[in-house]
N, C-alpha and C positions, 0 to 999 in steps of 0.2 A: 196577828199578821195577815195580812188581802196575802191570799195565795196568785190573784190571779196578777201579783208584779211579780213575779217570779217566773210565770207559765202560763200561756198559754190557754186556760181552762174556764170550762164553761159551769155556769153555777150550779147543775143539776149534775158536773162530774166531780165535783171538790169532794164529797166525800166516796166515794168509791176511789180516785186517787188517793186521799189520804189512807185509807184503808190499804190501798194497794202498797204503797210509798212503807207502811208498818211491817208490812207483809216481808217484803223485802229485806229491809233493815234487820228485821229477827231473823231471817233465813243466813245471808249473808254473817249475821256476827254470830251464830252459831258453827258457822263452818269456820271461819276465821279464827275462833277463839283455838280450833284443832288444828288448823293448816303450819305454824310455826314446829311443830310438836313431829308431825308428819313429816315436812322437809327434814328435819334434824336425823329421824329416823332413817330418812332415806341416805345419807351419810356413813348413818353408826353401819348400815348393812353393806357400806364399802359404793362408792361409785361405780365402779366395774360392774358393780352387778343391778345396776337399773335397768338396765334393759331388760333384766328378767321380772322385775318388779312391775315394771310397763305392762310384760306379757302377759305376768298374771291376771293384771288389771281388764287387760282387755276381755281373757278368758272369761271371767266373773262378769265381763257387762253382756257376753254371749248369752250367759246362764240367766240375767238377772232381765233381761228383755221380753224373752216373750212370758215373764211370767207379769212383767207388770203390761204384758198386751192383754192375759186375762183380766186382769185387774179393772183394763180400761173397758172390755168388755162386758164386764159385771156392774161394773159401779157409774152412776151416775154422776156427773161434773163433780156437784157439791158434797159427794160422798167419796169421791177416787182423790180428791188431793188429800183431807185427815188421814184414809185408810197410807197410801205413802209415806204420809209423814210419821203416824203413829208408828207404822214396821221399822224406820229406820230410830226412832226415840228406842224400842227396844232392842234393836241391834244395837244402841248405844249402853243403855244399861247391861247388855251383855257384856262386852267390851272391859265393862267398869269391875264387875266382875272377873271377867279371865285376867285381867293384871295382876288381882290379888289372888291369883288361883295357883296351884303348884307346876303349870304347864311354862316349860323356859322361855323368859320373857322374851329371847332375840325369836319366836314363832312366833307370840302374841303382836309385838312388833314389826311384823311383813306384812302377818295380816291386818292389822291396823290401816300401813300404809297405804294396803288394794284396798280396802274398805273405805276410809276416805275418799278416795280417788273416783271412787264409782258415787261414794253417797255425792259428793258436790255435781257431778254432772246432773246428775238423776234429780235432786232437786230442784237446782236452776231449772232445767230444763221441763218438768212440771210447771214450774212456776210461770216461764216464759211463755208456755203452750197454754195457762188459763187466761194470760195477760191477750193473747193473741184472739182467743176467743172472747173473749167480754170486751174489748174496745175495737174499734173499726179502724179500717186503714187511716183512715182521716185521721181520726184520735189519736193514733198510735205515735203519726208523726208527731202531733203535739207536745204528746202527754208521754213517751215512753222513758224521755232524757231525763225529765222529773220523776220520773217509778224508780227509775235504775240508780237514781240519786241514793235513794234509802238503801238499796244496797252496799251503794259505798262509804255511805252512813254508819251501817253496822258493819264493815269490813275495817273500821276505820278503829270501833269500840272494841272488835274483837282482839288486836293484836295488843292493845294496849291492857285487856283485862289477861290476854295469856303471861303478857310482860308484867304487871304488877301481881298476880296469884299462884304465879307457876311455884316459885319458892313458897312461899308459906302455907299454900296447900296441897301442893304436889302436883305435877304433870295427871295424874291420875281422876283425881274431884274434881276437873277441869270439865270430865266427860259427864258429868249432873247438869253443870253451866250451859255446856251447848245442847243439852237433851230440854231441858228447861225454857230454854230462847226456841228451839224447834215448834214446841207445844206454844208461845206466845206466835209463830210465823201460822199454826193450825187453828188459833183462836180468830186472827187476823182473815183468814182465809173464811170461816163461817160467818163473818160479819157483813163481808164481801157476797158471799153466797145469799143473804137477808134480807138485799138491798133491792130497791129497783134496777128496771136493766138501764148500763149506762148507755146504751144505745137505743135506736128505735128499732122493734124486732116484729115483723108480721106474727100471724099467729102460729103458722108453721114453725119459724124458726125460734117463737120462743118454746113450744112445746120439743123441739129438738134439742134444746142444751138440755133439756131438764130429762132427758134419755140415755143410759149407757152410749157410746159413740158403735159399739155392735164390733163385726167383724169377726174374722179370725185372728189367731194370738200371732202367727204370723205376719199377718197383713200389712203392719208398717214396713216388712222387708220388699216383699209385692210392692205396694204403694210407691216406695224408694226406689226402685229399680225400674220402675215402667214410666218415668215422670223425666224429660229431658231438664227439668226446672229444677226437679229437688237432687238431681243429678248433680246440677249446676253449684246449689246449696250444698250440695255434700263434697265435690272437689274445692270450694270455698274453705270447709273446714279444713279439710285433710291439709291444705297446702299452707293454712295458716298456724295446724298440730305437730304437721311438720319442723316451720322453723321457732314454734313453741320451745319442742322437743330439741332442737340441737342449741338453742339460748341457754334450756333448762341446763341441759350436759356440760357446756360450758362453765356455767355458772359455778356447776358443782364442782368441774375440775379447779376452777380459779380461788374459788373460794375455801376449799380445801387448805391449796398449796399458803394461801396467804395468812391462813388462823388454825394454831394448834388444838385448840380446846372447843368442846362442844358448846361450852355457853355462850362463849363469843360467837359461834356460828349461830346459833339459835338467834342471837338479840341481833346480831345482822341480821337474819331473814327477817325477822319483826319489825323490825329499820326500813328495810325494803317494802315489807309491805305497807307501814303506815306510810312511808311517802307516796307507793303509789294512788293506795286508795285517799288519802287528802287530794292528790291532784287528782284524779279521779272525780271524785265529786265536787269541787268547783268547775270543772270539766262540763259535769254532766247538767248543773244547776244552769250555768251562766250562758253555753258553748253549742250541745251537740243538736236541743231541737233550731238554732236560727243555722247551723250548719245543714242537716238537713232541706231545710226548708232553702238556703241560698244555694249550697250547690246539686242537688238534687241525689238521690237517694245510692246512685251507681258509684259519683266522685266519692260520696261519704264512705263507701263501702270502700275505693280504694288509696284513701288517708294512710290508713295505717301500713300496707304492703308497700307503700312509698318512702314510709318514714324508715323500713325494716329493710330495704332496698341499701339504702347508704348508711341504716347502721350497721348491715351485715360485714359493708365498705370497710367502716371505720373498726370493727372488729379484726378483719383481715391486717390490719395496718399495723394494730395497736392489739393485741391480744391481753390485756391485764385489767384488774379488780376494776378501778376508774370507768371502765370504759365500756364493759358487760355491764355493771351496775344503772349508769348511765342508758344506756338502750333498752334494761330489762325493766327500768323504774317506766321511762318513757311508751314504749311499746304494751305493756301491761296496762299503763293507764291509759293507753290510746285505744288499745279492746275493748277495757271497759267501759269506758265514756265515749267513746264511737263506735268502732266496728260492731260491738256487738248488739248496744240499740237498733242500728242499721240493720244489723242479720237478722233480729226478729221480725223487724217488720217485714221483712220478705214472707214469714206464713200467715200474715192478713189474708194473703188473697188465695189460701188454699182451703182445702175441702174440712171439716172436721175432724175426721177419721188420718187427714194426713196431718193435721196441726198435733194430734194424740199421739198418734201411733209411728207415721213416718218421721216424722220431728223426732219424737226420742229413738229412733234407729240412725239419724243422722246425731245425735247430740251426745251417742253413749258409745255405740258400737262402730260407727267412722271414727269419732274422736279418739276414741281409747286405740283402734285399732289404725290409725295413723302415729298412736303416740309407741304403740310396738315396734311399726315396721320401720318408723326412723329411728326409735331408741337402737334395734340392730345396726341402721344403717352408718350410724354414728359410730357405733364399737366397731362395724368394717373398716370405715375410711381410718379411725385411729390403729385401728389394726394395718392399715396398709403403707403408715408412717405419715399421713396428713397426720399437721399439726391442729391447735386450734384457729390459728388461723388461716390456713389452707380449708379448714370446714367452712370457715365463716366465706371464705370465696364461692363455696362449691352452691352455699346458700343466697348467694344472689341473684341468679336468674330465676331460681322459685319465687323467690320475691316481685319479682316482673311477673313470671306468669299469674301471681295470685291476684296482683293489680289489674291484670287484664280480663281476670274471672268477675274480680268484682263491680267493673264495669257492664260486662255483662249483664250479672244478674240484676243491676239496675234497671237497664232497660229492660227486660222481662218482668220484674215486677211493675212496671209502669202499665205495660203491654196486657196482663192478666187480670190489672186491679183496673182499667177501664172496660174493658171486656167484661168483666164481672157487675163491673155497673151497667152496664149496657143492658146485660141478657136477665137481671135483678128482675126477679116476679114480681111484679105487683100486689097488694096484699091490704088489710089493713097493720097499720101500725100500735104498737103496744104503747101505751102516751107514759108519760113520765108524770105522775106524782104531784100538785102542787109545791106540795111540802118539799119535794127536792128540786124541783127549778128553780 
């Protein structure tokens, strides 16, 4: 198959994309294969009490942050994503262990559900900060709709391998599967690391990837908070965790009232996610790089707060299964085959140390910590007699406002990624390979 009817892609990037494209796909259906297992858990632990599940989550991405700002401080590019990956294969293996250990399972079970929670951010979000560093803004637009393809690739493998093995091997041997696919996403990642650079790099900057990124372990909080940009980037998430977060609530109330038994809840969330992620990635194959490209990077960015705007509407109207299903299939595969190609490309045009460090302080500790303060905000309003659909009202003007952040940071990423070209040192260029042109 010619990659380049598909995308966009120039001959000397086809394999570092396909390698990227692998990279993904294992990462993705290793978290997927547990995401079905995780929601159901969060059920068995009673609705009512998610929001404390939320808190815990966040508490743990407090703690697990700046240990991986050592991390990025210690380790150089091609050594800091295995060592990530490797800690999290054996917090999996541990995992696999406490199931069958004498400790009661509704404990192993909670922590399970924080544990998830925190590894998918924390991977993705490596992931997206190496993608962000090894291709250029240029590229990114091209080439990132096609990357994120494979993710919905193996988003798409995982729900289907939870749905045919959960019974015959147990919810348990599940955690081998995804520790197994982790290690093929760390195989993926050194090959990537082998390669030529896909871009052209003076000799400054290539002797600078090949460097720990330095700093202090706090420093992406610094970085994050002195930056009116990543500011910008960080009320983007919060306000998109936000109505995440009260979809999620929803969902879980709705779907509750509607199915007694936990298996039918499990193979609906499985339902749900393979539709999402198939749409998804015909999304991202056919749709989001000539989207980008036609309406430029700020309208892309506010697609999805638009589309969440009137279905918050049509929630308010219609509060039942139909119709949360409906906006959560929609909306989930509108993040991930738009919003969120768009969001990365916003850390093209930042420094190193903020694409490492300040990126995962926006991608772990806002997120998680947007997903506490509205999971509470959600038990208030249901505490004060809104119904669900009196939330879903209270949820539409955030949805405007979030359309109107992401208009913004369009134009600021325009406004940095030319400025960046402009004040771009001069240098010689590192050439590319015969063999890979």
């Amino acid at each position: 198959m010619n990659l380049a009817r598909l995308v966009n892609v120039e001959p000397h990037e086809v394999r570092a994309v396909l390698w990227s494209f692998v990279y993904f796909f294992a990462l993705l259906c290793s978290y997927y294969v547990l995401r079905p297992v995780r929601d159901e858990m969060g059920i068995t632990a009673g609705v009512e009490n998610l929001q404390w599940l939320f808190t815990g989550t966040f508490i743990a991405m407090l703690v697990a942050v700046p240990i991986y700002g050592y991390a990025v401080r210690r380790f150089a590019r091609r050594r800091l994503v295995p060592v990530v990956y490797g800690f999290f294969v054996l917090n999996l293996l541990g995992f696999y262990a406490l199931f069958q250990s004498p400790v009661p399972p509704a404990y192993v079970a909670m922590a399970f559900f924080v544990w998830v929670s925190v590894f998918n951010l924390f991977v993705v979000s490596v992931f997206w900060s190496f993608m962000a560093d090894l291709y250029s803004d240029a590229q990114a637009r091209r080439l990132f709709g096609f990357i994120a393809a494979g993710g919905s690739a193996g988003a798409i493998l995982g729900p289907m391998i939870t749905t045919l093995l959960a019974v015959p091997l147990g919810p348990v041997n599940l955690l081998l599967i995804s520790a197994a696919l982790l290690l093929v996403a760390t195989f993926a990642v050194s090959r990537l690391g082998r390669g030529a650079p896909v871009r052209a790099l003076s000799a400054g900057e290539r002797d600078a990837v090949e460097r720990p990124v330095g700093g202090g372990v706090f420093a992406g909080f610094r970085l994050f908070v002195r930056s009116p940009y990543l500011l910008g980037i960080g009320a983007y998430i919060l306000l998109y965790t936000t109505l995440a977060t009260f979809l999620y609530f929803q969902q879980a109330h709705i779907v509750r009232d509607a199915f007694d038994d936990s298996a039918t809840r499990t193979a609906v969330f499985a339902a749900v996610d393979l539709a999402v992620n198939t749409l998804t990635l015909l999304t991202q194959i056919f749709i989001t790089s000539r989207l980008v490209k036609g309406l430029g990077l700020g309208r892309t960015l506010a697609l999805v707060p638009a589309f969440l705007l009137f279905g918050f509407a049509a929630l308010a109207a219609a509060p039942v299964l139909v119709t949360i299903l409906a906006v959560q299939i929609l909306r989930r595969a509108g993040n991930f085959a738009i919003a969120r190609p768009a969001r990365e490309m916003l850390f093209t045009v930042v420094s190193r140390e903020e694409k490492y460090k300040a990126k995962s302080v926006i991608d772990t500790v806002v997120y998680r910590g947007g997903d506490a303060v509205s999971g509470w905000a959600f038990a208030g309003l249901m505490a004060l007699g809104l119904g669900l659909g009196g939330i879903a009202l209270v949820a539409v003007p955030l949805a405007a406002l979030w359309l109107g952040v992401g208009l913004w940071l369009g134009r600021r990423q325009e406004a940095l990624g030319g400025a960046r070209r402009a004040t771009a040192a001069p240098g010689p260029a590192v050439p590319v390979p015969a063999e890979e042109r």
